[in-house]
N, C-alpha and C positions, 0 to 999 in steps of 0.2 A: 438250432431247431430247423425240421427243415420245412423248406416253402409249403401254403397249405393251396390245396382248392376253394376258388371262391365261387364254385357254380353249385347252387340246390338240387337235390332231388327233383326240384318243378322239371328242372331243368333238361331232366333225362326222360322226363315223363308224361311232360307236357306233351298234345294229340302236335301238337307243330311240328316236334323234334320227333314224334313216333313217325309222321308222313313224308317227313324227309328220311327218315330212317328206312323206310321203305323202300322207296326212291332207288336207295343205291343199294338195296339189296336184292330188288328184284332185277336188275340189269342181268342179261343172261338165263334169266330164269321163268320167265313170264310165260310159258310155252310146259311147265313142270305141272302135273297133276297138283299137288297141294298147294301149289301157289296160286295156281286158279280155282281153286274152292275158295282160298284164304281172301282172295282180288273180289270174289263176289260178293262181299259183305265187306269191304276193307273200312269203309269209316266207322261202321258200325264196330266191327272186329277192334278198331284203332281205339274206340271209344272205353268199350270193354277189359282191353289191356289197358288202358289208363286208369279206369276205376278201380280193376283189382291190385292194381298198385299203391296208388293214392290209400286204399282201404287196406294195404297190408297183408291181401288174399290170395294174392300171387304167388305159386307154387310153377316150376319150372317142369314143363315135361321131363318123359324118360327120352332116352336117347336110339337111334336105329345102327348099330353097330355092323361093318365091315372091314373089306382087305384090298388094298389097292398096292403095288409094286411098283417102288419109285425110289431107288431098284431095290430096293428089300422091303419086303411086307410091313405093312404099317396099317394097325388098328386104327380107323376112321370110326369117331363117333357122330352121326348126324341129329341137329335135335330138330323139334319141330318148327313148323312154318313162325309159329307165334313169338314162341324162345330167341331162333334166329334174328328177326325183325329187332327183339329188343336189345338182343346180343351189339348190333348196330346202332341202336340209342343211346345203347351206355358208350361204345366205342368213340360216337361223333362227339362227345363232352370229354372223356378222361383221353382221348393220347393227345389231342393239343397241346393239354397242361405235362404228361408225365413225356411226352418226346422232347421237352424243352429241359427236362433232368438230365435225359442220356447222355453220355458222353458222344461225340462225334464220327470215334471211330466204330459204332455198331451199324451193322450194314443192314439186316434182317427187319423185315417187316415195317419200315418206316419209310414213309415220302421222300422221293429224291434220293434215297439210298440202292439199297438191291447189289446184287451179285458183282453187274459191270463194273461197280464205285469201287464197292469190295476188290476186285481184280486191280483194275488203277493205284487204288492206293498201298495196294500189296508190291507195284513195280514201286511206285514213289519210295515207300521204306526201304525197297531192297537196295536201292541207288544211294542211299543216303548214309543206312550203316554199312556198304561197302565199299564208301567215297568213290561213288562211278564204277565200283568195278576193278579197283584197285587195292582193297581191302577184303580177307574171308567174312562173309554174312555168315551168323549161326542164327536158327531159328527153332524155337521152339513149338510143335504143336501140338494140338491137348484138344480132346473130344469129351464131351460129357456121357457116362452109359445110360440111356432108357431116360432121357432128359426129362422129356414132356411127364413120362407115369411115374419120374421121382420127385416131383417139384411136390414141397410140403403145403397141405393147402392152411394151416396155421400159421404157418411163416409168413406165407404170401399175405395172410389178411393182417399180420402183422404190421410189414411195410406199407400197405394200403394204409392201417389207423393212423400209421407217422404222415402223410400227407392229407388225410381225410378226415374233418372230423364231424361231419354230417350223419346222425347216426341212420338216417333214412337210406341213404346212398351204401352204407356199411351195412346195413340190411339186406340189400340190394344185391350188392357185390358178391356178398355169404352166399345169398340163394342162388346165383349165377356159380359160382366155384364149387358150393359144397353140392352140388344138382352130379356130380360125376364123380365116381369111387373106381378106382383102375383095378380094384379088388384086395387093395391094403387101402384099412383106414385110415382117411384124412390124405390118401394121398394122390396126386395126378392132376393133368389137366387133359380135357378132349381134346384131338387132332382134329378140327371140326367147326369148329368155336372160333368167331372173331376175335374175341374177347380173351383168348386161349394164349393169340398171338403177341395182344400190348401184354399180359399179363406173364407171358414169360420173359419179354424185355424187363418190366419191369422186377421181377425176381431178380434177372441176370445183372440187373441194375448195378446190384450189390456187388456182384463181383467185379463189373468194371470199376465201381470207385476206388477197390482196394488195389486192383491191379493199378491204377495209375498211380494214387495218391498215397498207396501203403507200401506197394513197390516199387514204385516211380519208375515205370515199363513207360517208357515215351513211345515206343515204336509198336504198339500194341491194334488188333484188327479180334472184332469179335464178329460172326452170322453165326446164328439163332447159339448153338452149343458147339460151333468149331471156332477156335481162338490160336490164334499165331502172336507171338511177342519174338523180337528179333533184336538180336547185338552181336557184336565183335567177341564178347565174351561168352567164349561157351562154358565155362567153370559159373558163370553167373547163372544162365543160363538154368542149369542143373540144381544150382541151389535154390531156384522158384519153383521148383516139383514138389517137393516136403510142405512148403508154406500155402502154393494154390491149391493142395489136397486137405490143406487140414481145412481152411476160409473153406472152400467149398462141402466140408465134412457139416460146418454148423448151419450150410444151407439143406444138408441132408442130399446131397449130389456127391458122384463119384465119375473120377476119371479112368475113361476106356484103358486099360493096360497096354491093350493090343494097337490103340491109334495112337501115343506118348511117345513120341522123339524127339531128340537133339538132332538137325540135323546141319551141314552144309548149302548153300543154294546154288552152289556148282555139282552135288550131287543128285539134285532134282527134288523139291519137295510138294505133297501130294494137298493140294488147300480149293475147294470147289471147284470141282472137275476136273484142275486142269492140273499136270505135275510141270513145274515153273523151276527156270534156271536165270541163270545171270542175265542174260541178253534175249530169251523168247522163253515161250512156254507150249506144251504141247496136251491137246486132248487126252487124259484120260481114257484107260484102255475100256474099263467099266463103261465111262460114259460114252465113247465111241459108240460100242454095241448094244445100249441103251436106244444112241439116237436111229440107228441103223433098224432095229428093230421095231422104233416107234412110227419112223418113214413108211416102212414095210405095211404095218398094219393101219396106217393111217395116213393114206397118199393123197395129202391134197396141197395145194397150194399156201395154206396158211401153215400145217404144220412145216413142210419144206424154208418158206421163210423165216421163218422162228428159228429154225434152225444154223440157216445161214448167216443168221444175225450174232448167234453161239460162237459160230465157227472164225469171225471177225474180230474176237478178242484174243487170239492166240497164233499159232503159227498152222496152220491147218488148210494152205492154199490147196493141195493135191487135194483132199478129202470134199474142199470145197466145189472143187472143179468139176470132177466125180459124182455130187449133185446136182449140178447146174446140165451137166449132161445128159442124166435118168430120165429118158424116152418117155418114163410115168406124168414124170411134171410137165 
């Protein structure tokens, strides 16, 4: 059986955890037309999202849909000022308890984790099944298709009732998940959505425990739906294509055809941004001309930093240099 939650519905809904929830939602945003309608009534507002809770009256707005390119178009659903706030209430209770599930090596979306950790422990592995550099590393890597708009939302409340069994909270959760239809029923989650991001961990949950404990993949690296698993064995290798396609089939997920390779790490393989070999790694042609274009249109000092901070995790001194020089900055 697995571990349950011991935090109430109070819990999530209580005006305490609504004004901390605010708190860190409003950071960055305090200056945003609906935030400042929402900021002028806020206790009052705080008050009223806790009653219609409490009382079971609470219906989730609709959502304001767009397209932002990051580098390929991606459906952004925004929901309103009220939804968001509480998006944040539920968050600040459920990922304490469900981040203490994950396995270690998921890098996406969770504290202390993020891309750099992901990059580090991507060398650690490769040094380890290649003993230094004296052994072929094979590695496998596997992208999920349309991740976010296949994730089943009956599946997901699934796994939620195995750890959850407050039915108020499960009320809850339903009216948060089932609030967005990607335009097949019952299925998707918003790109937009706090609650979007523990909730695809948690989905993907599933897949890390079979990957470790069903396939016993020790050298294993998942962020959000890009997954690397790596050995000496490339015949092994190849025989976890069949088995991560069908486990992934009864999540109702499928794997990109066009992103699925066996490859070498002396051939270069292509894993968040950067395409990585034995001994360094280099930028990304894509993301090269992502960031060059982003610099472009957005010359300031913070975006340039952000960047040089990118360029510090791989082998990219000339390109570095090259910015440090632009007359702009």
């Amino acid at each position: 059986m697995k571990i349950q939650l011991s935090h109430t519905f109070e819990d999530i809904i209580e005006v305490e955890n609504l004004l901390e929830a605010w708190k860190e939602f409003v950071r960055g945003k305090r200056s945003k037309a609906d935030v400042l309608v929402f900021s002028l009534q806020l206790m009052g507002n705080l008050s009223e999202l806790n009653s219609d809770l409490n009382n079971h009256t609470y219906h989730h707005g609709s959502y304001q849909a767009f397209f932002v390119h990051d580098p390929k178009p991606r459906s952004i659903h925004k929901a309103l000022v009220r939804d968001r706030l509480l998006h944040h209430a539920v968050h600040r209770i459920l990922y304490p308890f469900f981040d203490k599930t994950f396995i270690a090596d998921s890098y996406s979306c969770r504290a202390g984790k993020g891309t750099h950790k992901a990059l580090r422990r991507f060398r650690t592995f490769t040094y380890k099944v290649s003993k230094n550099n004296t052994r072929i590393c094979w590695i496998l890597k596997c992208d999920i298709q349309k991740f976010f708009a296949s994730i089943d939302q009956d599946i997901l409340l699934g796994i939620l009732r195995e750890y959850i069994t407050d039915v108020d909270i499960l009320w809850l959760l339903e009216s948060v998940i089932q609030s967005f239809c990607s335009g097949v029923s019952s299925k998707g989650l918003p790109l937009g959505n706090l609650t979007s991001q523990l909730f695809a961990n948690i989905y993907m949950n599933e897949f890390d425990q079979f990957v470790k404990h069903t396939l016993k993949a020790k050298y294993y690296i998942r962020y959000a739906d890009d997954f690397v698993i790596f050995s000496e064995n490339r015949n092994w290798l190849q025989a976890l294509i069949p088995q991560i396609g069908e486990f992934l089939s009864q999540l109702k997920l499928e794997l990109h055809p066009d992103k699925l390779f066996v490859k070498t790490l002396a051939s270069g393989v292509d894993f968040l941004g950067w395409v990585h070999f034995s001994d360094h790694r280099v930028l990304r042609t894509a993301t090269k001309r992502r960031m060059m274009k982003r610099i472009t249109e957005h010359p300031t000092p913070e975006t340039l930093s952000s960047y040089i901070g990118l360029l510090g995790h791989g082998n990219a001194r000339k390109l570095k240099a090259l910015l440090l020089k632009t007359d702009e900055f």
